[in-house]
C-alpha positions in Angstrom: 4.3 -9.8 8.1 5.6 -12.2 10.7 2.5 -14.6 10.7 2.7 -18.3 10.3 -0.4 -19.3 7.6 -1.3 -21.8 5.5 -4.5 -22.7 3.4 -5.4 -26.2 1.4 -3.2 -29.3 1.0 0.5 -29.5 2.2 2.7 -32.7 2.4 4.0 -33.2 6.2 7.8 -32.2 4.6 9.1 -29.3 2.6 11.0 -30.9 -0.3 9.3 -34.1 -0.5 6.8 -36.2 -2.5 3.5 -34.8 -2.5 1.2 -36.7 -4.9 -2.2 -36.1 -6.8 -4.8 -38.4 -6.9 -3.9 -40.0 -10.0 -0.1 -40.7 -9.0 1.3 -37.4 -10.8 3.9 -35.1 -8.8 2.1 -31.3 -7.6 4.9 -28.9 -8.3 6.5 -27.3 -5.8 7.3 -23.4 -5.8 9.5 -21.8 -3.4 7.9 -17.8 -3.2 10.5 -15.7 -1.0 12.5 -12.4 -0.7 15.8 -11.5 0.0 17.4 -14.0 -1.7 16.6 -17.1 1.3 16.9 -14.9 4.0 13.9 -13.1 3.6 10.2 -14.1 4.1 9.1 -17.0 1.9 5.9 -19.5 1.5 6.2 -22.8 -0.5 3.2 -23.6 -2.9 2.1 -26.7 -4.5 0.9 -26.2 -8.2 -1.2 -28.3 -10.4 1.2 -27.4 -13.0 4.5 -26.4 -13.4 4.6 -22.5 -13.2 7.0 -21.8 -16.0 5.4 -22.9 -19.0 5.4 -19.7 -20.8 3.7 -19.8 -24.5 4.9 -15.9 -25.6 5.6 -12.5 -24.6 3.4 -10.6 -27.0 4.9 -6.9 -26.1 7.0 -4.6 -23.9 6.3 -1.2 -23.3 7.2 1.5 -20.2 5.2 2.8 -17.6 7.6 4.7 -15.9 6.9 7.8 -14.0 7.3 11.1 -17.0 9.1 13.4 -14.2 8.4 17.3 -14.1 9.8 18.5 -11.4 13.3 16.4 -10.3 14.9 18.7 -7.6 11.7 20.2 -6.0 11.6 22.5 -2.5 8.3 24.2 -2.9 5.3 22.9 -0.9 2.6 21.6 -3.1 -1.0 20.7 -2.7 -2.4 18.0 -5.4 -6.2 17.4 -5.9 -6.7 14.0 -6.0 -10.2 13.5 -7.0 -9.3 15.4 -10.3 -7.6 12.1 -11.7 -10.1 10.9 -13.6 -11.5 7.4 -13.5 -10.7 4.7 -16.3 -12.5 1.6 -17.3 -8.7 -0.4 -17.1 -7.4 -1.3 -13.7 -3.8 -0.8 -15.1 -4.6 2.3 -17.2 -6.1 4.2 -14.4 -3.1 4.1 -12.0 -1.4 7.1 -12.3 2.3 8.2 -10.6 2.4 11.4 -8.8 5.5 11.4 -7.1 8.5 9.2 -7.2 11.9 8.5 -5.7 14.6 5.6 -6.5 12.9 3.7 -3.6 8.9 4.1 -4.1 6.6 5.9 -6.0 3.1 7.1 -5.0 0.3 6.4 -7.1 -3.5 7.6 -7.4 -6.1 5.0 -9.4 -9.7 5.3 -10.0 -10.5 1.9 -11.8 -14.2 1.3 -12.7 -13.6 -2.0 -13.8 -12.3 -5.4 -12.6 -9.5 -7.0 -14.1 -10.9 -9.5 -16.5 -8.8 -10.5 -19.2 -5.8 -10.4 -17.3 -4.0 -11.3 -14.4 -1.4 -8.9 -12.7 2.1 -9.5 -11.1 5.0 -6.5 -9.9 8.0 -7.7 -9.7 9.5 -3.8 -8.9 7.7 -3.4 -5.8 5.4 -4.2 -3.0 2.0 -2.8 -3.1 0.3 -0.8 -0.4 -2.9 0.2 -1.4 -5.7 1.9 0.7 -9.2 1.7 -0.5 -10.7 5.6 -0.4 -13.7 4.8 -2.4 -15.1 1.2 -3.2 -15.1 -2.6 -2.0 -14.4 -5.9 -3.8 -12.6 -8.8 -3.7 -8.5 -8.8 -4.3 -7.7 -12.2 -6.0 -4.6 -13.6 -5.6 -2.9 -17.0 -6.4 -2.6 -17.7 -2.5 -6.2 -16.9 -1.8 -8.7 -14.0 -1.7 -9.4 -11.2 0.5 -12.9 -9.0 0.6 -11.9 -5.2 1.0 -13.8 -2.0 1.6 -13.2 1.4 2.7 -10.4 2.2 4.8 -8.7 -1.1 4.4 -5.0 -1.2 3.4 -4.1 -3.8 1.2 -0.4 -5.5 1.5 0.7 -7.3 -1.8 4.4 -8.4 -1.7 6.1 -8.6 -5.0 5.6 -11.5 -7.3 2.3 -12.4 -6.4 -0.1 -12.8 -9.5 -3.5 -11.2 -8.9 -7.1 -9.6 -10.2 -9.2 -6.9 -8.3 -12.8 -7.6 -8.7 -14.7 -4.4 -7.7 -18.3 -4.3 -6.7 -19.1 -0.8 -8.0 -17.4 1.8 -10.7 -16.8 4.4 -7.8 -13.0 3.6 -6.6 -10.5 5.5 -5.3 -7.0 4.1 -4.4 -4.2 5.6 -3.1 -0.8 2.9 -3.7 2.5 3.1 -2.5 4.6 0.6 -4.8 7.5 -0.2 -2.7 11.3 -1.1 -3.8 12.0 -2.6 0.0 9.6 -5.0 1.6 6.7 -3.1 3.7 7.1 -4.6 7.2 5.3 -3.4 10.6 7.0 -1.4 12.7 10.0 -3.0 14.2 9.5 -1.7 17.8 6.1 -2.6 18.0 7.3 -6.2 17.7 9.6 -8.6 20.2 12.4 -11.1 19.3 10.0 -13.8 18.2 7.8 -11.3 16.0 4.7 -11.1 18.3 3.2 -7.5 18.4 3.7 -6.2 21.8 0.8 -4.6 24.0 1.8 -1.1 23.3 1.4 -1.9 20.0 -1.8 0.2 18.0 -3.1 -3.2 16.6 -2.3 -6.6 17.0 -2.6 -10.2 15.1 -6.1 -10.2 15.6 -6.6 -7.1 13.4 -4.8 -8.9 10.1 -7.0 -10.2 7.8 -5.0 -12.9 6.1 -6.5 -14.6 2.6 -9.2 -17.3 3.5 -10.3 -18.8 0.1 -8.0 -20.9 -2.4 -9.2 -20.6 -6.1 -7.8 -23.5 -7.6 -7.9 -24.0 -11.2 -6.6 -27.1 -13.5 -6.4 -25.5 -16.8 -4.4 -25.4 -19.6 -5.1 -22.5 -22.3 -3.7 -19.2 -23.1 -3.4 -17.1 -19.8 -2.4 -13.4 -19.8 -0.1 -12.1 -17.6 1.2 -8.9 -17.8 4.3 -8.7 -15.4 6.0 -5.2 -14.5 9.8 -5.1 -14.2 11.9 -2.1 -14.2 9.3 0.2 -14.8 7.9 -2.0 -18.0 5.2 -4.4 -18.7 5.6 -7.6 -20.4 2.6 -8.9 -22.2 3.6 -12.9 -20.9 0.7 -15.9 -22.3 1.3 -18.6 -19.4 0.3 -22.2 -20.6 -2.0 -23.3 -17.8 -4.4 -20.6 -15.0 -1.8 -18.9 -12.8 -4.3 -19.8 -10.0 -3.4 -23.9 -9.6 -2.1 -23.5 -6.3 -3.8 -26.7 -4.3 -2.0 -25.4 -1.1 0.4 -23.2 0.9 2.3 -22.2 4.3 4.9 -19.8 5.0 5.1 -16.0 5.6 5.2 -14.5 2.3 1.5 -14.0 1.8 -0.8 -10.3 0.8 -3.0 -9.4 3.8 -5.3 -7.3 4.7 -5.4 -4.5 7.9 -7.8 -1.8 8.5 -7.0 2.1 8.9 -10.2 1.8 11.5 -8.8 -1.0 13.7 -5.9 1.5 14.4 -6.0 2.4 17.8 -4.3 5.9 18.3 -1.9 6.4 21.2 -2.4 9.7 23.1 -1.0 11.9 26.2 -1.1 14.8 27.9 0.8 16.9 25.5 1.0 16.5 21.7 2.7 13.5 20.4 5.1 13.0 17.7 4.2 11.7 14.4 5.9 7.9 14.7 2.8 7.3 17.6 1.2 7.2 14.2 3.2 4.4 12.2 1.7 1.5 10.6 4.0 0.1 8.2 7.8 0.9 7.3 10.6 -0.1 5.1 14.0 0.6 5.5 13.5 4.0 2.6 10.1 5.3 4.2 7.2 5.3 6.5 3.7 5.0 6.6 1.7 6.6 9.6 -2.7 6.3 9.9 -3.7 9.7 11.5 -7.5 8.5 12.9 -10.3 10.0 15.1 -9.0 10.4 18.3 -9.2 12.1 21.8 -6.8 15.4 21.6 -4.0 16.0 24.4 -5.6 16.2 28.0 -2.8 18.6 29.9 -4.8 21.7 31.1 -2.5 24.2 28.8 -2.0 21.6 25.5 -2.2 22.7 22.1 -3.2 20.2 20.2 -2.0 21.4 16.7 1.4 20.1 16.0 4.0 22.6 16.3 6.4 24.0 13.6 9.1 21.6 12.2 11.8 20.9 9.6 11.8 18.4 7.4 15.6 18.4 7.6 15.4 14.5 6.1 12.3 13.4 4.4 9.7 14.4 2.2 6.4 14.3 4.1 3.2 13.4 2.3 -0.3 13.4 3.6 -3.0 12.2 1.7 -6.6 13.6 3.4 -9.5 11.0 3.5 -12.5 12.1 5.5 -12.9 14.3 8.4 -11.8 18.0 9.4 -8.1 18.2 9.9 -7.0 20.1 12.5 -3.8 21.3 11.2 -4.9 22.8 7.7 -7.1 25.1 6.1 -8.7 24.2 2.7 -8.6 20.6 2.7 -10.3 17.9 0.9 -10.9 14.3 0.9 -8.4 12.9 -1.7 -5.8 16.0 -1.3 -2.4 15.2 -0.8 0.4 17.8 0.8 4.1 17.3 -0.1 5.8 19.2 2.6 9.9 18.6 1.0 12.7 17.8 3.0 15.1 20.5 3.5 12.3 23.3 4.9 9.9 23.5 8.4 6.3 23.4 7.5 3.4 23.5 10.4 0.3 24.6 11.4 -2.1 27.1 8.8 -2.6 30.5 10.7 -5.4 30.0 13.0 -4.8 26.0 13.4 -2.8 26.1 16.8 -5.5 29.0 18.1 -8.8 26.9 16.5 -6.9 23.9 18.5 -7.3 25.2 22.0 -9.8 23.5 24.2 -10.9 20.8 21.4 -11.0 17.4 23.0 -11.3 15.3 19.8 -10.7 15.0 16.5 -12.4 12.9 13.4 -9.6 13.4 11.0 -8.8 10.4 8.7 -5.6 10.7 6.4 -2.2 8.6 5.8 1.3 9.9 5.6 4.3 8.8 3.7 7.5 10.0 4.8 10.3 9.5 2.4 14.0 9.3 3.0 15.2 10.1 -0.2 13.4 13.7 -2.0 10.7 13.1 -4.1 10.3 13.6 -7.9 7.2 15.4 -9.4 5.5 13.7 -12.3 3.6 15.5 -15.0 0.4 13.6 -14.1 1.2 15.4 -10.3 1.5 19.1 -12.1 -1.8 18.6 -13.9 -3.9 18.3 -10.6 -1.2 20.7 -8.4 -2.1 23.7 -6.4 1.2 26.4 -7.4 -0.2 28.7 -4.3 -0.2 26.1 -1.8 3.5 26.7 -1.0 2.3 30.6 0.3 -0.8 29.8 2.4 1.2 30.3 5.4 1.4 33.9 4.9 -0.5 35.9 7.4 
């Protein structure tokens, strides 16, 4: 995200002395992507933050694939993923490509004993169900329902949750999740046609600073594996920050939809990409205004991506049967559209309160076995009439 932001203590200089009280050098960190050419932040630690003590274990948490070369339309049942007590142990892959994979969690704990770090993937996670507190070693941010949640690779966190009732949707990302390039000029800025703007990004606003030393567990994924690492001092030292390379925070209800006279494509939708896929946020809305519109989307192919829709609250227009917490896979390589009756129910509606967000893939997506043990086999034929 193209936002200058810093919180506590910096020296005037990158690259130059920057004391503590007692005379003793903070360490700097550089924290950036893409080699140097991508977005970074410089932090200032009360330790040095490679002092590692031991890596206890290594074991795989890679996606167990069922179906790899997959054309039939499926419907999964999200809520049927049951809830764990473990934050890790509760996230659980349902479809996966070389480039992302989509996961389903319902964590009813926080993450105490441990901190967390991916070093595979950005993190997109929506909150469906619950609020708390993501804790991260460049400050905290309070979330709730409907917030997405934007945690660039590398950075070492906790999720404190206020209730056991969570439901999370993530999309762990091989490419870095920007916002949409055309909604942005040469400088960055969002530009007024733009569905949100600066003001709408929550960025971290408290610095947890610890000066420990002790056994620290973090448990760092790379290539599809966790390493069980025991850092020498608290992961969270970091005294102060600026830069780019930061997790933030943006709300699917602060979207604010573009409309017309006539149906509009899905990209009026878009909220985040990558250079693999998109992410769109379908939200309440006024429907198309021209006197003869239909307001259900009309038939298309999926001639290059996988489309996935995952259904959070309200009545969408376009489908019959759906619940909060379904997800549709719609595969490339087929059209897919309206249910029968969706275009005809559509007529003369001048609103909608659908909530849902879509994942478009360019690569096909892989099945996993946690995805067939929650996924609708008929789903592929409710288009028959």
């Amino acid at each position: 995200m193209p936002l200058y932001h810093h919180l506590g203590k910096i020296p005037p200089k990158r690259h130059t002395i920057f004391r503590k009280e007692n005379g003793d050098l903070y360490y700097e960190q550089l924290f950036g992507t893409i080699g140097f050419d991508g977005m970074s932040t410089n932090m200032y630690h009360e330790h040095r933050p490679t002092q590692v003590k031991k890596i206890l274990r290594q074991y795989s948490v890679a996606p167990k694939i069922a179906r790899a070369n997959n054309i039939q339309s499926y419907r999964l049942r999200g809520f049927q993923i049951q809830p764990q007590d473990d934050y890790l142990e509760s996230r659980k892959a349902v479809l996966t490509n070389s480039d992302c994979t989509i996961v389903l969690a319902a964590p009813k704990k926080s993450t105490e004993d441990y901190f967390y770090k991916n070093t595979d993937s950005d993190e997109m996670i929506f909150v469906h169900k619950g609020s708390g507190t993501l804790r991260t070693v460049l400050g905290n941010l309070t979330f709730k329902y409907g917030d997405y949640l934007i945690i660039p690779r590398g950075i070492i966190y906790k999720i404190d949750f206020d209730t056991e009732d969570n439901r999370l949707f993530i999309v762990e990302s091989r490419h870095p999740i920007y916002t949409p390039k055309r909604y942005r000029n040469w400088f960055g800025q969002l530009l007024e046609h733009s569905p949100f703007c600066e003001r709408d990004i929550r960025r971290p606003d408290h610095l947890e600073t610890y000066d420990e030393k002790g056994d620290f567990l973090i448990k760092v994924k790379k290539q599809d594996e966790i390493f069980d690492m025991v850092y020498a001092t608290h992961p969270f030292d970091v005294v102060g920050y600026d830069g780019y390379n930061y997790p933030y925070a943006f709300s699917i209800h602060d979207f604010e939809p573009i409309t017309g006279r006539i149906h509009q494509p899905p990209p009026v939708h878009q909220t985040f990409e990558t250079s693999a896929f998109v992410v769109c946020s379908f939200v309440p809305r006024l429907y198309d205004y021209h006197p003869d519109s239909i307001p259900a989307p009309y038939n298309h192919s999926n001639i290059d991506s996988d489309e996935v829709l995952y259904y959070v609250d309200g009545d969408f227009m376009s489908r019959n049967d759906i619940a909060p917490g379904h997800i549709s896979l719609h595969p490339a390589g087929i059209p897919h559209g309206p249910h029968p009756g969706a275009a005809e129910r559509s007529i003369g509606e001048v609103k909608t309160e659908e909530l849902a967000v879509m994942v478009d893939t360019f690569k096909p997506l892989m099945l996993t076995e946690e995805a067939m043990g929650i996924a609708d086999e008929q789903y592929y034929q409710s288009w028959l009439e």
